[in-house]
mmCIF file as Biopython writes it, N, C-alpha, C and O atoms, coordinates in Angstrom:
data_model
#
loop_
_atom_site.group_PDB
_atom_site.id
_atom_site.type_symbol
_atom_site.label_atom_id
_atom_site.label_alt_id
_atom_site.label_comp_id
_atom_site.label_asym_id
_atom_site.label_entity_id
_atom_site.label_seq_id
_atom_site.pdbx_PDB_ins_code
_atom_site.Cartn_x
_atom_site.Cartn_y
_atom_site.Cartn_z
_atom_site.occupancy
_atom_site.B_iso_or_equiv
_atom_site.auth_seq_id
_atom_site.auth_asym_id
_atom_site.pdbx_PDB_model_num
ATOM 1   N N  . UNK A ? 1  ? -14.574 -11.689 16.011  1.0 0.0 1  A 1 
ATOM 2   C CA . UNK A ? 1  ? -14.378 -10.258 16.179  1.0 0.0 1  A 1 
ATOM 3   C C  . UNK A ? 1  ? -13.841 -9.672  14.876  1.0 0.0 1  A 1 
ATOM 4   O O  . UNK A ? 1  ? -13.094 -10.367 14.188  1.0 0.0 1  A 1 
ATOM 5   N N  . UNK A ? 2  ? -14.233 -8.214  14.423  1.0 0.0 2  A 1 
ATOM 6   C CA . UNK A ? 2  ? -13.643 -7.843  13.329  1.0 0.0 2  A 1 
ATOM 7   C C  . UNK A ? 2  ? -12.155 -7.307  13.430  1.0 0.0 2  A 1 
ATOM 8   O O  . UNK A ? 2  ? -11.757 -7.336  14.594  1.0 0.0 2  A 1 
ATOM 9   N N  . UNK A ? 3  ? -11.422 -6.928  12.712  1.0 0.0 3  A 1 
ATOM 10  C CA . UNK A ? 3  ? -10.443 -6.073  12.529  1.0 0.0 3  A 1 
ATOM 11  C C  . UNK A ? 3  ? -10.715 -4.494  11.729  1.0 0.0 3  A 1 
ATOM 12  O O  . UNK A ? 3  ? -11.447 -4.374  10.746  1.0 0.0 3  A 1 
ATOM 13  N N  . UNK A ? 4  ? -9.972  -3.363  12.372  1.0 0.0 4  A 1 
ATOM 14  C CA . UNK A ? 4  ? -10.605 -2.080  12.333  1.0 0.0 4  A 1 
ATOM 15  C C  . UNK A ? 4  ? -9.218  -1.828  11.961  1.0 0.0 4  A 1 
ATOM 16  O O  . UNK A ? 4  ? -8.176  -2.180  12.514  1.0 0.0 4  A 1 
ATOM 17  N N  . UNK A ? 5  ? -9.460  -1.025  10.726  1.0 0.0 5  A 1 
ATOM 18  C CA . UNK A ? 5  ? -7.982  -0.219  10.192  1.0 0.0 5  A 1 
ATOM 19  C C  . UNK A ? 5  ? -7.997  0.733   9.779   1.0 0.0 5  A 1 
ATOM 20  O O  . UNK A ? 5  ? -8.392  0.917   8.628   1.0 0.0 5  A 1 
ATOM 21  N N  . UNK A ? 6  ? -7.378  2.144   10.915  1.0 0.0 6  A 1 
ATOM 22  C CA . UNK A ? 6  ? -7.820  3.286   10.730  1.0 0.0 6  A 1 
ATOM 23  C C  . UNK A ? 6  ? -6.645  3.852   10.125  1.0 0.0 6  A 1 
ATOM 24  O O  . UNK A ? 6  ? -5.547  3.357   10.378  1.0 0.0 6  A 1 
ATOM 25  N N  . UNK A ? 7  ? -6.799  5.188   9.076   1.0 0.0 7  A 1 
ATOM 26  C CA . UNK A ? 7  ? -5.511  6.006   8.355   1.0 0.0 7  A 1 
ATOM 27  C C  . UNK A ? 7  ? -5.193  7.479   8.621   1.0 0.0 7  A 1 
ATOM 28  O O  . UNK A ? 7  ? -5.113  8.369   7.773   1.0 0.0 7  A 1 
ATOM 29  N N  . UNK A ? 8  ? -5.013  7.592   10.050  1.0 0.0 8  A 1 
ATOM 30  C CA . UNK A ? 8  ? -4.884  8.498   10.631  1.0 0.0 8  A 1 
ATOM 31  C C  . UNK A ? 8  ? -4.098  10.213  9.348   1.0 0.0 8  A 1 
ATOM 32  O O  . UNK A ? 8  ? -3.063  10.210  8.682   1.0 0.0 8  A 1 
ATOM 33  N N  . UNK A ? 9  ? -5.031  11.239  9.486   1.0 0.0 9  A 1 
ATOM 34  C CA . UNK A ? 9  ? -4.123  11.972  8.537   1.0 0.0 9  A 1 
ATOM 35  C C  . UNK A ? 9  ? -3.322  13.287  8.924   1.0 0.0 9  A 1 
ATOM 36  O O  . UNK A ? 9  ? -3.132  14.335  8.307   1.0 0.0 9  A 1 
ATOM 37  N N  . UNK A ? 10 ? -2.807  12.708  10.549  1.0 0.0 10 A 1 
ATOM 38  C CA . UNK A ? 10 ? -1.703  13.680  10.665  1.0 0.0 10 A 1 
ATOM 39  C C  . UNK A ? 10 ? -1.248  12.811  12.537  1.0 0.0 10 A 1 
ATOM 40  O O  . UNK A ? 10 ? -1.700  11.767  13.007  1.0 0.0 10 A 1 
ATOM 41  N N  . UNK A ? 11 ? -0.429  13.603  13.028  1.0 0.0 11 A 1 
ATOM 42  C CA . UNK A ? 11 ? 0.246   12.669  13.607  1.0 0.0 11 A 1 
ATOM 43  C C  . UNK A ? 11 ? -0.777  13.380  15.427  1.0 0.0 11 A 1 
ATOM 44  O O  . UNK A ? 11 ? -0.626  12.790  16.497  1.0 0.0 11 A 1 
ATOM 45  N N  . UNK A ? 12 ? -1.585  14.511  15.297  1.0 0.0 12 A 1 
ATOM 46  C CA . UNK A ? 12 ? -2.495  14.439  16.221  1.0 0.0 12 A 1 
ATOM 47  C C  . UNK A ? 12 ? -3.712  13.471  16.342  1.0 0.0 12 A 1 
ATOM 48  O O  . UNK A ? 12 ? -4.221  13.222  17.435  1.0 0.0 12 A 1 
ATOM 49  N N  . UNK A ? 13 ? -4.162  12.927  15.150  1.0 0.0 13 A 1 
ATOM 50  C CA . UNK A ? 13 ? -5.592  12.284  14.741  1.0 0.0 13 A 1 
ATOM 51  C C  . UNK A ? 13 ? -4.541  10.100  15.820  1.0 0.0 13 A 1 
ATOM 52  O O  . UNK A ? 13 ? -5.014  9.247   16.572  1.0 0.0 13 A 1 
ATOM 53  N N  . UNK A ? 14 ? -3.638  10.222  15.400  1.0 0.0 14 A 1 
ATOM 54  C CA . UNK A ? 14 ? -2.867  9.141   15.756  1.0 0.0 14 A 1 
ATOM 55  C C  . UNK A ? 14 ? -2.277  8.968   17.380  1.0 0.0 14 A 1 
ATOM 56  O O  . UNK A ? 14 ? -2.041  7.993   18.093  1.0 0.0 14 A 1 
ATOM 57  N N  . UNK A ? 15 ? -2.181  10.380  17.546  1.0 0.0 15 A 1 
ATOM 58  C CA . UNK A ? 15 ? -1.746  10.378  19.155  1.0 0.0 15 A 1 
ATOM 59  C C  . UNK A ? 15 ? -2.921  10.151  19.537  1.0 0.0 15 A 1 
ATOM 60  O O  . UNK A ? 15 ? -2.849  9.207   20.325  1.0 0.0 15 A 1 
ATOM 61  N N  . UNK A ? 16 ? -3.998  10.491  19.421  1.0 0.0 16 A 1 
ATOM 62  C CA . UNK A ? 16 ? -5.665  10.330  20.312  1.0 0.0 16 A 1 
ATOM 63  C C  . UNK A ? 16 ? -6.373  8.683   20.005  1.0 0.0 16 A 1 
ATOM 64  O O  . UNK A ? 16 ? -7.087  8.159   20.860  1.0 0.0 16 A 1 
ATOM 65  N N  . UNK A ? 17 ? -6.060  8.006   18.704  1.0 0.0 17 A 1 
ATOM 66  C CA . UNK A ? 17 ? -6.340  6.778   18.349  1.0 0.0 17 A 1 
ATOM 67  C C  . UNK A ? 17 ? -5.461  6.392   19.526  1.0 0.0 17 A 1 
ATOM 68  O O  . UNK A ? 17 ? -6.158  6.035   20.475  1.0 0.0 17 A 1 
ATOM 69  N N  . UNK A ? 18 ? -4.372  6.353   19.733  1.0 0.0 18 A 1 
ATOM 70  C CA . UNK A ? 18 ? -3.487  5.504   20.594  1.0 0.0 18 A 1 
ATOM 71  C C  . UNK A ? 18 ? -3.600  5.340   21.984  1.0 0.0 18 A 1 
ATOM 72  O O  . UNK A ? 18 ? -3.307  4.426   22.755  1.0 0.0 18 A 1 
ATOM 73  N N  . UNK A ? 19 ? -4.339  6.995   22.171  1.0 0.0 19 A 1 
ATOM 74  C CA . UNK A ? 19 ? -5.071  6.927   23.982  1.0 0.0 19 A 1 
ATOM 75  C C  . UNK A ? 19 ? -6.399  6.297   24.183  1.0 0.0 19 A 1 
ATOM 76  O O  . UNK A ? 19 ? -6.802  5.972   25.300  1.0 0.0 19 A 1 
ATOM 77  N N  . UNK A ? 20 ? -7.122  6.116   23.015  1.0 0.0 20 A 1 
ATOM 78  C CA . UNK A ? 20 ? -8.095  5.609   23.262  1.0 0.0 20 A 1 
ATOM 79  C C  . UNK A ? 20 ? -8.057  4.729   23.164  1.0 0.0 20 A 1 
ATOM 80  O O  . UNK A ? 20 ? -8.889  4.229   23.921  1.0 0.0 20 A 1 
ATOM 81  N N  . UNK A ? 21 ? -7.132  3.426   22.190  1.0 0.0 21 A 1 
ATOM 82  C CA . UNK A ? 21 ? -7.174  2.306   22.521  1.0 0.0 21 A 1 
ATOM 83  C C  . UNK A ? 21 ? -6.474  1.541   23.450  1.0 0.0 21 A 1 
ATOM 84  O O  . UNK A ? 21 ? -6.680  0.390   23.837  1.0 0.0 21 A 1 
ATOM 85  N N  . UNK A ? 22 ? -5.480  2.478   23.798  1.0 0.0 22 A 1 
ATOM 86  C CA . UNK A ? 22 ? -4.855  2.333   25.032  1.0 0.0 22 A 1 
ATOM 87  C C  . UNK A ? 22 ? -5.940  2.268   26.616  1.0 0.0 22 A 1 
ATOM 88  O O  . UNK A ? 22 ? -6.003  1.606   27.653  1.0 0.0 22 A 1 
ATOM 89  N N  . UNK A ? 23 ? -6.419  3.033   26.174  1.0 0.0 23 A 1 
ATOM 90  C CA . UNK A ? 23 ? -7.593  3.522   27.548  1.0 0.0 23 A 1 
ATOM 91  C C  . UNK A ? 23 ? -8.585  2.599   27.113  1.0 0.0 23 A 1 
ATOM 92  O O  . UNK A ? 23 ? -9.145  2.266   28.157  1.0 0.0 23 A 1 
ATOM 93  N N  . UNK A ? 24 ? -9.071  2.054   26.254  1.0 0.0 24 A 1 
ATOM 94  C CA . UNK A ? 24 ? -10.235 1.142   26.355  1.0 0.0 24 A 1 
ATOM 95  C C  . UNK A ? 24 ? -9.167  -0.764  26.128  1.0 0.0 24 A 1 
ATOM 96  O O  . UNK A ? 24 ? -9.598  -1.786  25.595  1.0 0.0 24 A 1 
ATOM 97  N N  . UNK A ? 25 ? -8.189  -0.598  26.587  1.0 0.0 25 A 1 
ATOM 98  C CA . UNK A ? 25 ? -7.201  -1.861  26.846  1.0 0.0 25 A 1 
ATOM 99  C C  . UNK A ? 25 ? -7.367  -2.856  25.024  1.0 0.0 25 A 1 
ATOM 100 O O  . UNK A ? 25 ? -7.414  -4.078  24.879  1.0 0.0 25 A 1 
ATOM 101 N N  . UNK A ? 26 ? -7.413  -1.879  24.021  1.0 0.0 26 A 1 
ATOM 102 C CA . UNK A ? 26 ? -7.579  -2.965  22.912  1.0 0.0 26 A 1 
ATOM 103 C C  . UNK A ? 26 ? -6.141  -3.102  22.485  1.0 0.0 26 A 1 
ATOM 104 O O  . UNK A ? 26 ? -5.320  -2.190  22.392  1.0 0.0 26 A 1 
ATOM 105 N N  . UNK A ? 27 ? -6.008  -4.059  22.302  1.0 0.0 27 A 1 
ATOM 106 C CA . UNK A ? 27 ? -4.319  -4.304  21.439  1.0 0.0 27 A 1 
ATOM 107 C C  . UNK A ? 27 ? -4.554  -3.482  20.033  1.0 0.0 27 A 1 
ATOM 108 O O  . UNK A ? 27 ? -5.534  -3.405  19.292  1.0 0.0 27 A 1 
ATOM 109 N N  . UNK A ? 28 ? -3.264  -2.910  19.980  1.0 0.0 28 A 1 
ATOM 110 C CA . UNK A ? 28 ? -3.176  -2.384  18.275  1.0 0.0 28 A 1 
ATOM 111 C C  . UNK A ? 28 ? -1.887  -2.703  18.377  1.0 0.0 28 A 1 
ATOM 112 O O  . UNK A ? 28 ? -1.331  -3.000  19.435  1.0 0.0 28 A 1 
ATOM 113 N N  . UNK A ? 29 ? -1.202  -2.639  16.940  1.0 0.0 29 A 1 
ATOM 114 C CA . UNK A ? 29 ? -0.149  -3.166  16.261  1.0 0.0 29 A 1 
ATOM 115 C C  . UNK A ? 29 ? -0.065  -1.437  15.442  1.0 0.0 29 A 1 
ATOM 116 O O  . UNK A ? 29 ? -1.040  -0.720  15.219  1.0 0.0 29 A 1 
ATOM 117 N N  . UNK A ? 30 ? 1.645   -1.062  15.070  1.0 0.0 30 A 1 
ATOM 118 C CA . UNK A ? 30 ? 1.657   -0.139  14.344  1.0 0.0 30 A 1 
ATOM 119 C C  . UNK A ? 30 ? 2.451   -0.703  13.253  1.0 0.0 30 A 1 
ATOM 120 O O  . UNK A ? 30 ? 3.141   -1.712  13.400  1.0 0.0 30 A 1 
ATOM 121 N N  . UNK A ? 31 ? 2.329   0.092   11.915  1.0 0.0 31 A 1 
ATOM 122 C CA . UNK A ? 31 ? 3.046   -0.054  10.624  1.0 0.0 31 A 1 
ATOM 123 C C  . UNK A ? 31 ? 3.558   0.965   10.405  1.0 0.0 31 A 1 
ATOM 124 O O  . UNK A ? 31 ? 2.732   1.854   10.197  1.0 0.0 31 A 1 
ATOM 125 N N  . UNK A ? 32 ? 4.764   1.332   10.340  1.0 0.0 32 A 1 
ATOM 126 C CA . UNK A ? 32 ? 5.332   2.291   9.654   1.0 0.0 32 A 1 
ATOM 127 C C  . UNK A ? 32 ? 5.330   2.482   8.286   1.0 0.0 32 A 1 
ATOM 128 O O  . UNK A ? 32 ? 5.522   1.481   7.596   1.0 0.0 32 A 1 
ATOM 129 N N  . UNK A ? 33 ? 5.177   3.419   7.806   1.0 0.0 33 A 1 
ATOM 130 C CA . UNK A ? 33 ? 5.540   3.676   5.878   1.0 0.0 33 A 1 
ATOM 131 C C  . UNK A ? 33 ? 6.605   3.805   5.438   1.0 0.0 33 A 1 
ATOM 132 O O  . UNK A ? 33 ? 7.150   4.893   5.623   1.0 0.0 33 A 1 
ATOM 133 N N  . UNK A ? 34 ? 7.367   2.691   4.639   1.0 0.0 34 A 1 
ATOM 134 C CA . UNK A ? 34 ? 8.482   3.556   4.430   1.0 0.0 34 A 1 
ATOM 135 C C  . UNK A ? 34 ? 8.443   4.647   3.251   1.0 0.0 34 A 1 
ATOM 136 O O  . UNK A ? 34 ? 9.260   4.620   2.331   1.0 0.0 34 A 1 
ATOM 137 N N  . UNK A ? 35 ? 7.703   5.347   3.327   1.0 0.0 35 A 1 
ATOM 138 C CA . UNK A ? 35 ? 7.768   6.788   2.464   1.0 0.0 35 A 1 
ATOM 139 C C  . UNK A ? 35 ? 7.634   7.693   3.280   1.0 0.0 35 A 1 
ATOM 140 O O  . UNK A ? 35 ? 7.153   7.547   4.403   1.0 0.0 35 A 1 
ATOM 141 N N  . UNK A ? 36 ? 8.016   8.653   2.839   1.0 0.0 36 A 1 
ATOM 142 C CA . UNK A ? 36 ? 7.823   9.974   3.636   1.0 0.0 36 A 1 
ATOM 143 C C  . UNK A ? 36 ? 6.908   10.902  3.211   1.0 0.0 36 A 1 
ATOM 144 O O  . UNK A ? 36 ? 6.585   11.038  2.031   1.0 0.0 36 A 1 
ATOM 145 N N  . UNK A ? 37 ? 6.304   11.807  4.496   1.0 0.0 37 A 1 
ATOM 146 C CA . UNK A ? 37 ? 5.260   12.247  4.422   1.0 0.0 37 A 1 
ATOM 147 C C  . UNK A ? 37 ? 5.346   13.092  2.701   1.0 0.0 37 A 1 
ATOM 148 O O  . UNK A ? 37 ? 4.511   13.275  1.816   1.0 0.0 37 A 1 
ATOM 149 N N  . UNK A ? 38 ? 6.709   13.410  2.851   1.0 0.0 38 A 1 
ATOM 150 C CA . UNK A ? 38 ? 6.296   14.632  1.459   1.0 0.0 38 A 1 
ATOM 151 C C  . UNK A ? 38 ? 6.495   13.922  0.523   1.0 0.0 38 A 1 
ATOM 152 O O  . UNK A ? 38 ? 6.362   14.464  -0.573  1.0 0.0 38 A 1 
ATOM 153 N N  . UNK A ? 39 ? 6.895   12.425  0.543   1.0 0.0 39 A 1 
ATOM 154 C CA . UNK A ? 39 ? 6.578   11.844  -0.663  1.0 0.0 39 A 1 
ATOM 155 C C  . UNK A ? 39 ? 5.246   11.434  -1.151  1.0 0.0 39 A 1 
ATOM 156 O O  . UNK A ? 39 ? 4.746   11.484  -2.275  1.0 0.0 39 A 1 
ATOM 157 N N  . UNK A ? 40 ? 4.808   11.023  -0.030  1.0 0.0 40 A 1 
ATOM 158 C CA . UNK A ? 40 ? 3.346   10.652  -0.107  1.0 0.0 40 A 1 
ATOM 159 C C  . UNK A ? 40 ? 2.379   11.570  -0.729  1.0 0.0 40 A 1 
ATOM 160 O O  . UNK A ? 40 ? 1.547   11.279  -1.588  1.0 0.0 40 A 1 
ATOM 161 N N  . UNK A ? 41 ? 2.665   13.090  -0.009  1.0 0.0 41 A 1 
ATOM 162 C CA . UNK A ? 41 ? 1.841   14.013  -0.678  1.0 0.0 41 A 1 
ATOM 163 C C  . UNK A ? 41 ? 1.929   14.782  -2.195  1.0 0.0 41 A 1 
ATOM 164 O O  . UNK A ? 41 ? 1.178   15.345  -2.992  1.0 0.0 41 A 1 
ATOM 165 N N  . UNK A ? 42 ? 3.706   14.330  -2.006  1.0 0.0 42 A 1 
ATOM 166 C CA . UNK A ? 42 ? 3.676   14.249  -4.173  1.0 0.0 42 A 1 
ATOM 167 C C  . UNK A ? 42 ? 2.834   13.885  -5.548  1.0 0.0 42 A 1 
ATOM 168 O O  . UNK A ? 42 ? 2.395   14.395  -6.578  1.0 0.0 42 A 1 
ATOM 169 N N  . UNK A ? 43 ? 2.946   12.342  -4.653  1.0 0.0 43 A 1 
ATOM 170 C CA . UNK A ? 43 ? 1.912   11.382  -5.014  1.0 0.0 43 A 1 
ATOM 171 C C  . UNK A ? 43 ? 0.323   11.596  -5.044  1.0 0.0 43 A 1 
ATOM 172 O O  . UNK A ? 43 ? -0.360  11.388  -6.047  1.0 0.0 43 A 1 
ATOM 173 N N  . UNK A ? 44 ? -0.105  11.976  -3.983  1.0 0.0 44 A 1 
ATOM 174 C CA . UNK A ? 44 ? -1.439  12.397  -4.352  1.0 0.0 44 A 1 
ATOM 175 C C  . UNK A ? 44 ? -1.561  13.665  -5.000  1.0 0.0 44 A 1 
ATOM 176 O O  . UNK A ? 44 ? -2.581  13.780  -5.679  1.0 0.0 44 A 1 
ATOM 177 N N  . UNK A ? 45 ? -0.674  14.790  -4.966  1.0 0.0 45 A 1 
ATOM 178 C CA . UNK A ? 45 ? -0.833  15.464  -5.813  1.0 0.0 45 A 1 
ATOM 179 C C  . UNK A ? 45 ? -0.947  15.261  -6.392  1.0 0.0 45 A 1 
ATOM 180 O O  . UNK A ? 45 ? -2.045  15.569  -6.855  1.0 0.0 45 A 1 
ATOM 181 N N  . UNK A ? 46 ? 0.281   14.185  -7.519  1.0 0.0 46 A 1 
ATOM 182 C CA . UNK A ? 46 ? -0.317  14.200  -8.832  1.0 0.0 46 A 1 
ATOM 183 C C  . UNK A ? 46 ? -1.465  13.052  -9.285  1.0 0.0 46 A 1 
ATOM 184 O O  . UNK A ? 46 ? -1.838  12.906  -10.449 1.0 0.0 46 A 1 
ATOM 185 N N  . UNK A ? 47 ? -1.865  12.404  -8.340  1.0 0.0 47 A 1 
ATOM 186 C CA . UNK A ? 47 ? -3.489  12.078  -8.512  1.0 0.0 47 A 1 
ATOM 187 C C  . UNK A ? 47 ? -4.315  12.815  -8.885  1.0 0.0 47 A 1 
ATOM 188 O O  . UNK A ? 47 ? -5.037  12.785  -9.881  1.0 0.0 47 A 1 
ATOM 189 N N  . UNK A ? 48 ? -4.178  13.864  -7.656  1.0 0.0 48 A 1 
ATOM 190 C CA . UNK A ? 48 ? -5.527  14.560  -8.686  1.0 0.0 48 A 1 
ATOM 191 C C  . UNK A ? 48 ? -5.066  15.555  -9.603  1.0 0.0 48 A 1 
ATOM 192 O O  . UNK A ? 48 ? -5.850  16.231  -10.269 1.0 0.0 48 A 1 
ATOM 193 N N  . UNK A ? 49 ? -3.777  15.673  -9.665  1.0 0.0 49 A 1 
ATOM 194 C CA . UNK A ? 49 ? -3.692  16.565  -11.207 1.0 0.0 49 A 1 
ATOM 195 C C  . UNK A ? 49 ? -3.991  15.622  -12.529 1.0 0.0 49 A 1 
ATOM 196 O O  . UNK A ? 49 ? -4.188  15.899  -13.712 1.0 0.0 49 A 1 
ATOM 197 N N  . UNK A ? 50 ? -3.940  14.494  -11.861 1.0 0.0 50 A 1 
ATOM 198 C CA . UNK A ? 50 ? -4.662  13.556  -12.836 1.0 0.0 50 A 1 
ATOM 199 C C  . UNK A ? 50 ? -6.030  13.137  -13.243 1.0 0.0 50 A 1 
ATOM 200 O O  . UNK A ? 50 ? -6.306  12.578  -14.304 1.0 0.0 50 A 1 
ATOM 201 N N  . UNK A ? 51 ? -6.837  13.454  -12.320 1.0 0.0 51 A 1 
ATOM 202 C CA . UNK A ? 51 ? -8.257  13.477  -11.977 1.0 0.0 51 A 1 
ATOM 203 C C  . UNK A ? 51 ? -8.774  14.295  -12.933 1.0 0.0 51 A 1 
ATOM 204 O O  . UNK A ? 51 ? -9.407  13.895  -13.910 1.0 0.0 51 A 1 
ATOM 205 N N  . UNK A ? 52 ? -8.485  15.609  -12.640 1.0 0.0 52 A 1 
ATOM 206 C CA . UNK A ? 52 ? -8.232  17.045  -12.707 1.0 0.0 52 A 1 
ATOM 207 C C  . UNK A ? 52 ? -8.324  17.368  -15.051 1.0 0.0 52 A 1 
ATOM 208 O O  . UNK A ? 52 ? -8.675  18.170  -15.917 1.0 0.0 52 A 1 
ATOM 209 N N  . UNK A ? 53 ? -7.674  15.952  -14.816 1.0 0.0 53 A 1 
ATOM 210 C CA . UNK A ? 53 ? -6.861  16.352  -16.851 1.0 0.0 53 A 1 
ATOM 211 C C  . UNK A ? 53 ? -5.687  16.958  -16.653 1.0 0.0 53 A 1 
ATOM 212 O O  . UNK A ? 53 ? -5.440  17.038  -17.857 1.0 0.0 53 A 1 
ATOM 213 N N  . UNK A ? 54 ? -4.652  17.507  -16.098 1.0 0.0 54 A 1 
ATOM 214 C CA . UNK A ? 54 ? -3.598  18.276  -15.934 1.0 0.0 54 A 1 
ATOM 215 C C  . UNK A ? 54 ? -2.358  17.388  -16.128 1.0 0.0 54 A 1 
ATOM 216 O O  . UNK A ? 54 ? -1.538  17.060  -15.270 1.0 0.0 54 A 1 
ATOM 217 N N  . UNK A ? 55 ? -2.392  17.049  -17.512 1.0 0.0 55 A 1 
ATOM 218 C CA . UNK A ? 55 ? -1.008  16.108  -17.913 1.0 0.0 55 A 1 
ATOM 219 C C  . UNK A ? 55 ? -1.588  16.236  -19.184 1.0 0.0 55 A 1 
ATOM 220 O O  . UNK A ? 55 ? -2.703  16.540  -19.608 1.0 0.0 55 A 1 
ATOM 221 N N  . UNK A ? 56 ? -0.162  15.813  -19.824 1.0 0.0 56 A 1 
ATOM 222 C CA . UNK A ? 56 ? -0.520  15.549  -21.388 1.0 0.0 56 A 1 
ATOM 223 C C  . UNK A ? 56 ? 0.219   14.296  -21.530 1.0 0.0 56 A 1 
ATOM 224 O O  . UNK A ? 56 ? 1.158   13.955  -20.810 1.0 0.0 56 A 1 
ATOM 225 N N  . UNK A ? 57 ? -0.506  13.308  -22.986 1.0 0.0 57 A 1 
ATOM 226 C CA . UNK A ? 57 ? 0.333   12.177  -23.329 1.0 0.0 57 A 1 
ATOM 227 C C  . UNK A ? 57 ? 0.980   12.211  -23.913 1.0 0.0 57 A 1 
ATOM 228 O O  . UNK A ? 57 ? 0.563   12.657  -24.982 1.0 0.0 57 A 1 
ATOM 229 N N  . UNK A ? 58 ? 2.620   11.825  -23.933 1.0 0.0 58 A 1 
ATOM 230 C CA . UNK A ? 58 ? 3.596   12.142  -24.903 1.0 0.0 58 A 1 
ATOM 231 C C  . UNK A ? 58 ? 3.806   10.608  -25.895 1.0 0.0 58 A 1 
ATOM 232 O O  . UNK A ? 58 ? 3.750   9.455   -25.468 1.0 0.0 58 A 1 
ATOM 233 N N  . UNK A ? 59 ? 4.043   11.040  -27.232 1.0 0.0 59 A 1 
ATOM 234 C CA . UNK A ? 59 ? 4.223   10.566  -28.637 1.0 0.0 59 A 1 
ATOM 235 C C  . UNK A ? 59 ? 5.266   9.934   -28.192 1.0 0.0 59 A 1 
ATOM 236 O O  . UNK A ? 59 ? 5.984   10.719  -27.573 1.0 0.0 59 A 1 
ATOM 237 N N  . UNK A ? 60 ? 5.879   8.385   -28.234 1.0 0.0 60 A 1 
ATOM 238 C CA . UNK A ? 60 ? 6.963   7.400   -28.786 1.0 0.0 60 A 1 
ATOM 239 C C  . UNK A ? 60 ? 7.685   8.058   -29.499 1.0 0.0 60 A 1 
ATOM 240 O O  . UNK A ? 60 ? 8.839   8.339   -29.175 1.0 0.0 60 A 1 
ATOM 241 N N  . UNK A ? 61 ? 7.194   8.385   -30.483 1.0 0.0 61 A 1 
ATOM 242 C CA . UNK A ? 61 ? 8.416   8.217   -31.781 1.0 0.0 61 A 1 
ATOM 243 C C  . UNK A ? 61 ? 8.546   9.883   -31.749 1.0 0.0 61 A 1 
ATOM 244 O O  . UNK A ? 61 ? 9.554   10.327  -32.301 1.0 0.0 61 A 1 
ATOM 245 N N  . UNK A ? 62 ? 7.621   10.850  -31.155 1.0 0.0 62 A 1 
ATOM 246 C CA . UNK A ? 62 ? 8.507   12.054  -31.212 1.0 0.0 62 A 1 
ATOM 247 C C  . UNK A ? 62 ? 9.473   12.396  -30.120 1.0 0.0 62 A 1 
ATOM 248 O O  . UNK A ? 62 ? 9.506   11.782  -29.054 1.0 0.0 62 A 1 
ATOM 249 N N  . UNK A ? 63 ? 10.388  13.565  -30.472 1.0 0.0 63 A 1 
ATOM 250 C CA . UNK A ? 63 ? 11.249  14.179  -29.033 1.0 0.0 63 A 1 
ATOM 251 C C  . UNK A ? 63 ? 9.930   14.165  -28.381 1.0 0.0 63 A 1 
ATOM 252 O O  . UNK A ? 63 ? 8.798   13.815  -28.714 1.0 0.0 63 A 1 
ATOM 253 N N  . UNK A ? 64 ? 10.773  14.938  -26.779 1.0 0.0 64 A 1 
ATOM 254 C CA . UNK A ? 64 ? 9.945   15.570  -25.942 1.0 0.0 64 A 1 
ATOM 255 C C  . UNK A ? 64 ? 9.639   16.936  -25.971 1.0 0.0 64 A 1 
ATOM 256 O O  . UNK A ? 64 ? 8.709   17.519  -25.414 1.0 0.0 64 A 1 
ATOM 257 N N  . UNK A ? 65 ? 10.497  17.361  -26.659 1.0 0.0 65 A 1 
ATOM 258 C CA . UNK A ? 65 ? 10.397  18.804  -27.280 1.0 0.0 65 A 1 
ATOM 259 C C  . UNK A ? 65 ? 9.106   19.058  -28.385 1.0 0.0 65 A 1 
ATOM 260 O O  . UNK A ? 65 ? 8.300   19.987  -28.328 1.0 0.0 65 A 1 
ATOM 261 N N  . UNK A ? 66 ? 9.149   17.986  -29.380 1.0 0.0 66 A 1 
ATOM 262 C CA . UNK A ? 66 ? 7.868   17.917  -29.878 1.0 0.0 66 A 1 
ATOM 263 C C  . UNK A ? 66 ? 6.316   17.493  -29.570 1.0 0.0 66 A 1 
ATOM 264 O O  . UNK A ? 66 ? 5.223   17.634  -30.120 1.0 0.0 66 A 1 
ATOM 265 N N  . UNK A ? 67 ? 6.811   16.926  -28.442 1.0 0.0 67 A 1 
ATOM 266 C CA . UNK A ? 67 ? 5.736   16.490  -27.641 1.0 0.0 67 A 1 
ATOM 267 C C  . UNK A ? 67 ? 5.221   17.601  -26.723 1.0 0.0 67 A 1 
ATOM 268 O O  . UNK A ? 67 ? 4.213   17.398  -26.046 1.0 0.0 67 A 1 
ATOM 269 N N  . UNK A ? 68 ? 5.902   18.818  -26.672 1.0 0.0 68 A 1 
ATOM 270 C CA . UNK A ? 68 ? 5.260   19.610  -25.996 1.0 0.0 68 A 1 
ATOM 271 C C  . UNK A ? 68 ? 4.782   21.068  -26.550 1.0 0.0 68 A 1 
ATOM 272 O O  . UNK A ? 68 ? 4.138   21.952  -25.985 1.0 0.0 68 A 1 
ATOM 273 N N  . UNK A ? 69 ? 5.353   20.990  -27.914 1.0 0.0 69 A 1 
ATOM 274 C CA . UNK A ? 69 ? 5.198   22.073  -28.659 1.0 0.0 69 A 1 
ATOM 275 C C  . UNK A ? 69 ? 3.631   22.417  -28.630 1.0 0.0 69 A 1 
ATOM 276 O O  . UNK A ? 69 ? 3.201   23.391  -29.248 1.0 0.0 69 A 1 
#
């Protein structure tokens, strides 16, 4: 049999996974994150501000002040 690993993206999409596998008698197991939601979405923010080009690379040997001039 396979294993199915779904990433539910809000906590309605997760209440309805849980009735249905509840209602069709399949065992599931839960994982908690330890991050929090608004950390998580920090994080992908700045994915795609990374995607995006929306960063600059800063110089070693200069300040950060010069690095942003």
């Amino acid at each position: 049999m396979e294993t199915l690993i779904m990433h539910p993206e809000n906590k309605e999409q997760l209440t309805a996974l849980k009735a249905f596998a509840k209602a069709m008698k399949v065992k599931f197991e839960t994982n908690k994150s330890p991050y929090s939601d608004e950390f998580v979405a920090k994080i992908k923010e700045s994915e795609r501000q990374i995607k995006e080009g929306q960063f600059i690379v800063l110089d070693p040997n200069k300040s950060i002040w010069e690095n942003i001039e």
